[in-house]
C-alpha positions in Angstrom: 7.6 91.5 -1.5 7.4 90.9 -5.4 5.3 94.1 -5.7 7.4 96.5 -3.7 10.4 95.0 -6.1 8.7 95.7 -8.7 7.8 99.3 -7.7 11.9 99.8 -7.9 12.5 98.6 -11.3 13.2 100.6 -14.1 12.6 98.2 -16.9 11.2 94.7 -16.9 14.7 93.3 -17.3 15.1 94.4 -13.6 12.6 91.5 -12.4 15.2 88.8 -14.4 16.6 88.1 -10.9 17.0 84.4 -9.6 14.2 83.1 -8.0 11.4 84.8 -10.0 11.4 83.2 -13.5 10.3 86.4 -15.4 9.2 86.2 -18.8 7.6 87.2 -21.5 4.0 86.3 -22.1 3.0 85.4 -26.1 -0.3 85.2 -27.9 -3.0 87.2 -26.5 -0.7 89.0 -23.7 2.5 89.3 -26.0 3.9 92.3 -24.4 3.5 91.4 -21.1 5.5 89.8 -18.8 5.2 87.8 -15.5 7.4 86.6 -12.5 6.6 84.0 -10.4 4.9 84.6 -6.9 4.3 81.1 -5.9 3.8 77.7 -6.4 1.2 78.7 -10.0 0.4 82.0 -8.8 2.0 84.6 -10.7 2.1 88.2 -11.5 1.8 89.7 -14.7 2.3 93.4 -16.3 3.0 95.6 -19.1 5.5 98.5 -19.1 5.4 101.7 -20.7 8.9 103.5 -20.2 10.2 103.0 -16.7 6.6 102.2 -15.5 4.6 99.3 -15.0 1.5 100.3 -17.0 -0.6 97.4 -15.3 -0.5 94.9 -12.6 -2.8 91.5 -12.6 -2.4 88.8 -10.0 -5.3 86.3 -9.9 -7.6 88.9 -11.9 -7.0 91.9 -9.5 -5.7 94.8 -10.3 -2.3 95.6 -8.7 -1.6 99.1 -9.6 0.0 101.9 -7.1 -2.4 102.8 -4.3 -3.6 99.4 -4.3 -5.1 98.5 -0.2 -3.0 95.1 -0.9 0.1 97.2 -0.8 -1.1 100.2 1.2 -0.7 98.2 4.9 2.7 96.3 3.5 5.7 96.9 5.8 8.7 98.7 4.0 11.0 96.1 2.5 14.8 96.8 2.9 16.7 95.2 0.3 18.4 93.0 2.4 14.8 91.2 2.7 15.1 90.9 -0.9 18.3 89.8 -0.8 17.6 86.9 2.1 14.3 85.7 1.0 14.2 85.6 -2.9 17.8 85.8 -4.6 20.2 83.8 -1.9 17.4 80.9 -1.9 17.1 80.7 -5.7 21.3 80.9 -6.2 22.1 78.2 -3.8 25.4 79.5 -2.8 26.8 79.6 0.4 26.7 83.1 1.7 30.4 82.7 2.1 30.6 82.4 -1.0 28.3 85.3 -2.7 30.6 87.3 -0.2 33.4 86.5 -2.0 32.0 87.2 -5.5 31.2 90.5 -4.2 34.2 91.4 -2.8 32.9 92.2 0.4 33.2 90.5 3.7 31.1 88.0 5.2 29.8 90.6 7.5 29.3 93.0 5.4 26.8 90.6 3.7 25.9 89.3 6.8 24.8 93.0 8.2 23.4 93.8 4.6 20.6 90.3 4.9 20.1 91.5 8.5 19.0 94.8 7.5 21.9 96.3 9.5 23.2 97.9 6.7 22.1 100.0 4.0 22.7 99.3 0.2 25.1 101.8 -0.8 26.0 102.6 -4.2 29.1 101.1 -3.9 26.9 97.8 -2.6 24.5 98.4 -5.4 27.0 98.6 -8.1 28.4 94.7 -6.9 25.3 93.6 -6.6 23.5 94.8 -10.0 26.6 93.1 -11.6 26.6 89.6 -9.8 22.4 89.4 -10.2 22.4 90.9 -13.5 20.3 93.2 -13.0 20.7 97.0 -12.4 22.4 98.8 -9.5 19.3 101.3 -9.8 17.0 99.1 -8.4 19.0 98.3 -5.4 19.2 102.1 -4.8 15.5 102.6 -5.2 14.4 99.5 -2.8 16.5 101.2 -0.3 15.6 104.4 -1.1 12.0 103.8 -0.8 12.6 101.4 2.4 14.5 104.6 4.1 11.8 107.3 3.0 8.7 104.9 4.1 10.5 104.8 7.4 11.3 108.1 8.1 7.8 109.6 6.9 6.1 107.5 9.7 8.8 108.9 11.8 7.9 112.2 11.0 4.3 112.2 10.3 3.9 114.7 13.3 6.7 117.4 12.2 5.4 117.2 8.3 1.8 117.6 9.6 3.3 121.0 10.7 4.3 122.3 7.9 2.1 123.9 5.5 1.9 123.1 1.8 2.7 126.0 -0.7 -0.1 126.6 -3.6 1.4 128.2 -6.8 0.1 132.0 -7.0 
């Protein structure tokens, strides 16, 4: 989950989310940063731009293309939402509702994966997390395009590729 997260941030500020206790590496790896997987396993990387110019967890590379992500289920932000930034907050969902200004279902639908992150949604939620309404957008983005490419693997088969002349 931390990896397809990642995939959608811009710039390593975007991993500063609640729940992942990203920082900066010094010594040898200043430069680098890491987030926390779990329990002492972490994840660590560099960034060039608004790419991560390598991945290492537990001394294997992590980098797009990867077989570790390759059979990974798409993640809609509302995963990301439930599993790693409510958890870390402590708040009652009630309550982060609120601090949205959103209704409990709206939330509610948005956890269940009912709902997709709009820009409106991303917008709020970039601003309460601190982090940036872009990577919102681009987890659901790359949650709806995974989705329909299985979906239309067949039609997409049909059509044939153009090659410059």
């Amino acid at each position: 989950m931390i990896l397809l997260a990642r995939d959608s941030a811009k710039a390593s500020e975007a991993m500063n989310q609640p729940g992942l206790r990203f920082h900066g590496l010094k010594g040898l790896q200043s430069g680098r940063f890491a987030v926390d997987a779990s329990g002492n396993y972490r994840i660590t990387f560099g960034w060039d731009g608004a790419d991560a110019i390598e991945r290492r967890s537990g001394g294997l590379s992590l980098m797009s293309g990867d077989p570790l992500l390759s059979g990974l289920a798409p993640m809609h932000p509302g995963e990301w939402l439930r599993e790693m930034i409510l958890p870390a907050i402590g708040l009652a969902k009630a309550e982060i509702a609120r601090r949205l200004g959103v209704s409990r279902q709206t939330l509610y639908d948005l956890i269940a994966e009912r709902q997709p992150v709009t820009p409106a949604m991303a917008l709020r939620l970039g601003k309460l997390f601190g982090n940036e309404a872009e990577f919102w957008l681009d987890l659901q983005q790359a949650y709806d395009l995974r989705l329909l490419e299985a979906q239309m693997a067949e039609e997409l088969a049909g059509i044939v590729t153009l090659k410059a002349a």
